[in-house]
C-alpha positions in Angstrom: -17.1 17.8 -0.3 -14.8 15.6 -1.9 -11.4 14.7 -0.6 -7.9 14.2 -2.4 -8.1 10.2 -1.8 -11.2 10.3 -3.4 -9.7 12.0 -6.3 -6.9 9.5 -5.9 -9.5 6.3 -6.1 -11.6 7.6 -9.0 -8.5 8.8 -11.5 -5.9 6.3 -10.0 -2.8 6.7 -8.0 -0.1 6.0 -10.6 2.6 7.8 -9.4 6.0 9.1 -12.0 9.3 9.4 -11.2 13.1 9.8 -11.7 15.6 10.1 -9.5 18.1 13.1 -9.1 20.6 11.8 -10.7 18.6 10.8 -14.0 19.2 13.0 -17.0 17.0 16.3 -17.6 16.3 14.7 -20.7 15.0 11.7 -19.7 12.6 13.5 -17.3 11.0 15.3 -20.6 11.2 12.4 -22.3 9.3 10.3 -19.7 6.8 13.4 -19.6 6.1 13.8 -23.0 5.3 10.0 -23.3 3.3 9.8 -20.6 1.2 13.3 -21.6 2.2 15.1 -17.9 3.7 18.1 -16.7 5.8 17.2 -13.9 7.3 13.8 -12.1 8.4 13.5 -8.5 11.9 13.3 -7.7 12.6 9.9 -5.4 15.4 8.9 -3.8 15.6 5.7 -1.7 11.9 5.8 -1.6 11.6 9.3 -0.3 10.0 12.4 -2.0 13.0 14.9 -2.2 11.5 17.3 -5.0 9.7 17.4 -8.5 10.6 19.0 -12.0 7.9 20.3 -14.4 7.6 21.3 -17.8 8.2 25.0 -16.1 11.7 23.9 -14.3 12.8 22.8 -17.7 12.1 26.4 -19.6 13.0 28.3 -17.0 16.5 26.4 -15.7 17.3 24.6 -18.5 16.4 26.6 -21.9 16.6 30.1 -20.4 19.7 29.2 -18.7 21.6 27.3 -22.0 22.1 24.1 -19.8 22.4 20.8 -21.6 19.1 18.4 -20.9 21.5 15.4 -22.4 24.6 15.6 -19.8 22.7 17.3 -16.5 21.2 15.9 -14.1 17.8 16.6 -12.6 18.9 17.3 -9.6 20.3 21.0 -11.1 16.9 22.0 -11.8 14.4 20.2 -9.8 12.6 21.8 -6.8 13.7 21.2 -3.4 9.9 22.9 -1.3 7.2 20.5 -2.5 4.1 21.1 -1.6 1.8 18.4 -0.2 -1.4 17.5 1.2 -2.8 14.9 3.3 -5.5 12.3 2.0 -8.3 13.5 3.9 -7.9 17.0 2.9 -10.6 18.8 0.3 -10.5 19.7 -2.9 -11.4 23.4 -2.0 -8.3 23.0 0.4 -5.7 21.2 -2.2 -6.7 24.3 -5.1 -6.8 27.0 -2.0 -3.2 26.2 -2.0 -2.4 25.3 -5.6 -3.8 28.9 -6.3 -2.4 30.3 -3.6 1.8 29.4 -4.5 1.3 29.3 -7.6 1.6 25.0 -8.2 0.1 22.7 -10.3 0.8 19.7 -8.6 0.6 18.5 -5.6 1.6 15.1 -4.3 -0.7 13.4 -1.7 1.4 11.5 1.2 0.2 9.7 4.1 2.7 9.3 6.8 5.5 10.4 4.5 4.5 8.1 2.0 3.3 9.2 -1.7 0.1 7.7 -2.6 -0.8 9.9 -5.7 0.0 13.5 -7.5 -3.2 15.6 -7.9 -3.2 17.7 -11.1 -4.6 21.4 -11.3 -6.3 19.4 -13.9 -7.6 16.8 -11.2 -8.9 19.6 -9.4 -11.1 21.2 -11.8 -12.3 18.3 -12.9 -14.2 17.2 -9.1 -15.3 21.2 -8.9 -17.4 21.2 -12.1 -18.3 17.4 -11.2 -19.2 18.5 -8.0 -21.2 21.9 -9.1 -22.8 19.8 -12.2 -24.3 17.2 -9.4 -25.6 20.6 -7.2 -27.1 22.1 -10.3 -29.2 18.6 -11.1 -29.8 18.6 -7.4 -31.5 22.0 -7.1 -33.3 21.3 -10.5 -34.9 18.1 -9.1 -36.1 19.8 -6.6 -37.4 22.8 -8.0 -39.4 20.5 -10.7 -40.8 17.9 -7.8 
């Protein structure tokens, strides 16, 4: 059963952010160049939210704000969800499924080291089932 570090040390732990004062647009910006859906929001080294793709529809678009004159800090969220290190992937999608999130940033004693991706997740399940499967063959075949 794999863990979120592991996740961490096989995909890297690159992690993207702005700060609450940046621009809304500069947030998308930075997303769509980098090809992810949401960035932590730091502030003096400290995780104090994140804004996705979703934050920007639904506070931004739906709402008629201007992504070039407000800050991120009027749409970001405020309750991140985290895990530990050490937890398991069953645990980290048990409560990416449960609320509804798809990310989750992994800290270790209040530090980030890494964002795990719904993504992320999948991927070590179906890694994880393939290496069963090949497992179960061998031995049926031996």
């Amino acid at each position: 059963m794999h863990t979120a570090l592991e996740i961490l040390q096989s995909k890297g732990s690159d992690v993207w952010s702005v700060s609450p004062d940046d621009l809304i647009y500069d947030a998308i910006r930075q997303m769509s160049e980098r090809e992810i859906g949401a960035l932590l929001v730091m502030q003096e080294g400290k995780l104090v939210g994140i804004v996705s793709e979703r934050d920007y529809a639904r506070k931004v678009a739906l709402e008629e704000r201007s992504s070039r004159t407000s800050p991120v800090r009027d749409i970001m969220s405020t309750r991140v969800l985290c895990v530990r290190p050490e937890q398991t992937v069953q645990e980290c999608m048990a409560l990416m499924t449960e609320k509804r999130a798809r990310h989750l940033p992994v800290l270790d004693h209040k530090q980030v080291v890494g964002v795990l991706s719904i993504g992320d997740l999948v991927k070590a399940i179906i890694a994880e089932q393939q290496f069963e499967i090949e497992r179960l063959q061998h031995y049926i075949t031996h």
